[in-house]
C-alpha positions in Angstrom: 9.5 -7.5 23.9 12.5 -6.1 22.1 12.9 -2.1 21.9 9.0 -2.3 22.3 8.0 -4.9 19.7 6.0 -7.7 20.8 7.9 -11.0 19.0 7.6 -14.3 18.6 9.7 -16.6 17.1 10.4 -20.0 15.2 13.3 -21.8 14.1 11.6 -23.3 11.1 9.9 -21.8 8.0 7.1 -24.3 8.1 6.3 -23.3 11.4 7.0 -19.3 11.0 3.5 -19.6 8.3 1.5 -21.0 11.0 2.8 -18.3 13.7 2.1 -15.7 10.8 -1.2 -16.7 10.2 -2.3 -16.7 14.1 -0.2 -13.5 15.2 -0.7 -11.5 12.4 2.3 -9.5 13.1 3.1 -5.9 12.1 6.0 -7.1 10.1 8.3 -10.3 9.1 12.1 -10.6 10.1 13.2 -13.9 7.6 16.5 -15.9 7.5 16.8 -17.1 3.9 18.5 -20.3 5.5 15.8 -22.3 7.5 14.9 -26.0 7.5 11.8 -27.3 6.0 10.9 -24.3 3.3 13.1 -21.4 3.4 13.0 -17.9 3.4 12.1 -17.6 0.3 9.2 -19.4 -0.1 8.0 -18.5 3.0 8.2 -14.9 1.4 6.3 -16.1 -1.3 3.4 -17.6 0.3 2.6 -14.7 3.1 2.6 -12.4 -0.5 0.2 -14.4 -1.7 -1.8 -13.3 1.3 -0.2 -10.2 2.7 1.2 -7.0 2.2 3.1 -7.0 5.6 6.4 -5.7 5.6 9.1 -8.4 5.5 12.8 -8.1 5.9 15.3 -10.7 4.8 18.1 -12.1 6.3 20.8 -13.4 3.8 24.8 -13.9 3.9 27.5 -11.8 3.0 28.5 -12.9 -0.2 25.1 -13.8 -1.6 23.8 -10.8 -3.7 21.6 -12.9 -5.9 20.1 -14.1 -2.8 19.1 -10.4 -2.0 17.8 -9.9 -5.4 15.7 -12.8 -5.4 14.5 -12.0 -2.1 13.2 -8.4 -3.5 11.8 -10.1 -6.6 9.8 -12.5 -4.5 8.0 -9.9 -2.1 10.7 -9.0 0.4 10.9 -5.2 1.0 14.3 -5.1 2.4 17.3 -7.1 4.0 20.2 -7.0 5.8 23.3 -8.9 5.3 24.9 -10.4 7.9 26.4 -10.0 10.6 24.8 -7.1 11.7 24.2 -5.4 15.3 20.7 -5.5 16.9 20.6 -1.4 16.2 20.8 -2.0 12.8 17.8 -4.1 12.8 16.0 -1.6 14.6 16.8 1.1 12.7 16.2 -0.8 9.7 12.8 -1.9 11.3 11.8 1.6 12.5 12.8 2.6 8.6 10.5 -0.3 6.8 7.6 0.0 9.1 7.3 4.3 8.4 7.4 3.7 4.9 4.9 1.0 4.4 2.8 2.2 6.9 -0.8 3.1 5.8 -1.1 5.6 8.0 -0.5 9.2 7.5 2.2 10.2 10.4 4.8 12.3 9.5 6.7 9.8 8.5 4.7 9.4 5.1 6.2 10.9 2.4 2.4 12.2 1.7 2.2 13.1 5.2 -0.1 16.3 6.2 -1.0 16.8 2.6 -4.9 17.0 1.8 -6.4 14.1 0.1 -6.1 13.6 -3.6 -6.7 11.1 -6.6 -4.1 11.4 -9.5 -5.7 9.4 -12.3 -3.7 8.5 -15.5 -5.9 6.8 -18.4 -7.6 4.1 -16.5 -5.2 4.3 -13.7 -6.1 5.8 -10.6 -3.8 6.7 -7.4 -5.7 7.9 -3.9 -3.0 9.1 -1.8 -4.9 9.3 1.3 -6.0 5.5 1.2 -2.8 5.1 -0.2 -4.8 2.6 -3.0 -4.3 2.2 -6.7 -6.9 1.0 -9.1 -6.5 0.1 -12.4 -10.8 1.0 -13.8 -12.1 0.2 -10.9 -10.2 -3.0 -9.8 -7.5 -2.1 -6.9 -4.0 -2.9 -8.1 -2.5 -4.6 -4.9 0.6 -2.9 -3.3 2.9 -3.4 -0.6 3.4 -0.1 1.4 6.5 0.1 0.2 5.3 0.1 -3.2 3.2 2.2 -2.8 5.4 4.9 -1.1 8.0 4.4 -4.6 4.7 5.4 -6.5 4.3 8.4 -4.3 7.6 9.4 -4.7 7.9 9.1 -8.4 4.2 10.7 -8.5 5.1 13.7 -6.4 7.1 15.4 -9.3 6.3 14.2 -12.5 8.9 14.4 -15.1 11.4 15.0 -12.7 14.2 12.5 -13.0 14.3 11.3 -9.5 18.2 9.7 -9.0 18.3 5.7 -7.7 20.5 6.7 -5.0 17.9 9.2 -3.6 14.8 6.7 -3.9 16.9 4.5 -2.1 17.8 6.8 0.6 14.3 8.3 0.9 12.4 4.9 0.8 14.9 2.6 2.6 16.8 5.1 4.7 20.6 4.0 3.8 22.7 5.5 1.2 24.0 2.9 -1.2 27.9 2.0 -0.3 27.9 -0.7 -3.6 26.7 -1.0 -6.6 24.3 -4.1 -5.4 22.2 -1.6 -2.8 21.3 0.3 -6.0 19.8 -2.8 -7.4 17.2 -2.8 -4.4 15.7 0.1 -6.6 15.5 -1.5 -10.0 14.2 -4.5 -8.6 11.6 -2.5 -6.7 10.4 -0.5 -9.9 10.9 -3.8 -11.8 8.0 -5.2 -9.1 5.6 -1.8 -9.6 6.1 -1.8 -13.5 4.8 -5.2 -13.0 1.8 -4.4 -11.2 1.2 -0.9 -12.8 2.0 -1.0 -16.7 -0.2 -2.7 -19.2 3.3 -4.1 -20.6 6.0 -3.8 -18.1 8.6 -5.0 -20.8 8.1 -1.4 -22.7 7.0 0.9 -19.9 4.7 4.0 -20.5 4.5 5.1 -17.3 8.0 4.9 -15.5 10.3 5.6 -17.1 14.3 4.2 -17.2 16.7 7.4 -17.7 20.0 5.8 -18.3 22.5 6.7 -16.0 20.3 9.1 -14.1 17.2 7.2 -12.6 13.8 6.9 -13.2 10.6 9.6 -14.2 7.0 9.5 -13.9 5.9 10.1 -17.4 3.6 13.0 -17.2 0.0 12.8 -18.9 
């Protein structure tokens, strides 16, 4: 057990799918560089089955890597090298935010439950689901927890720098940590907007960060 986490462990991403699929785990820690299929496609297929929360491992240098990491299904990563605490805070961070429960944590936490519903779009913050008529759009948690904070003021310009800070707990020291956010929005857009090309619903404020378009 580490810092009360049960874990288990593979060396190769062939492998880390099977272990996935019998453990089940709480959440994914992935090095982009392993033998057989790497990181990356191992992102790929558990998002093809699974929201859990998975956290990428990649080098220094490689911001692409991170980017493409994000794009695929990824909610976060760390660069290396990095101390064990960082992990686990990073960890602790990742797992309150996509959890579906409504601890304190939640950025919804305590608050009665409530559907928002925009056209044919409809957002139950207690379930913490979105359905687009009556189909459910599927989210990660940490998705979902971008829609809630973009949701909880809409029309308020809501800076990248503080979704970052409020969704991944780290304040961006480069200009690459801020592309963590558009990548993320790029991903909701995606699963939210009838065209995510020419957005209706969030929108891009140059310069400033992204709105909720009010209804």
């Amino acid at each position: 057990a580490m810092h009360g986490h049960e874990v288990v462990m593979s060396q190769h991403g062939a492998e880390a799918l099977e272990l996935f699929r019998g453990f089940e785990p709480d959440l994914v820690v992935l090095d982009v560089m392993m033998p057989e299929l790497d990181g990356f496609a191992v992102v790929e297929r558990i998002r093809a089955q699974s929201e859990v929360p998975i956290i990428l491992l990649t080098a220094l240098g490689d911001v692409a890597d991170r980017i493409t990491g994000l794009q695929l299904g990824a909610d976060d990563y760390m660069v290396k090298p990095f101390s064990p605490k960082e992990l686990e805070a990073r960890i602790r961070c990742v797992m309150r935010r996509a959890g579906t429960s409504q601890g304190p944590g939640s950025i919804a936490g305590g608050r009665a439950s409530h559907v928002v519903v925009v056209g044919d779009l409809s957002v139950d913050f207690n379930r913490r689901q979105a359905f687009r008529a009556d189909e459910r759009i599927r989210l990660t948690g940490m998705e979902f927890s971008l829609l809630e904070l973009l949701f909880r003021e809409p029309g308020r310009v809501v800076p990248r720098a503080e979704i970052l800070e409020q969704l991944w707990g780290y304040p961006p020291r480069r200009a690459a940590d801020l592309r963590v956010v558009d990548v993320y929005v790029a991903r909701l857009r995606g699963k939210l907007e009838p065209d995510p090309r020419n957005p209706e619903l969030i929108l891009t404020m140059r310069g400033a960060g992204y709105r909720f378009r009010p209804e």
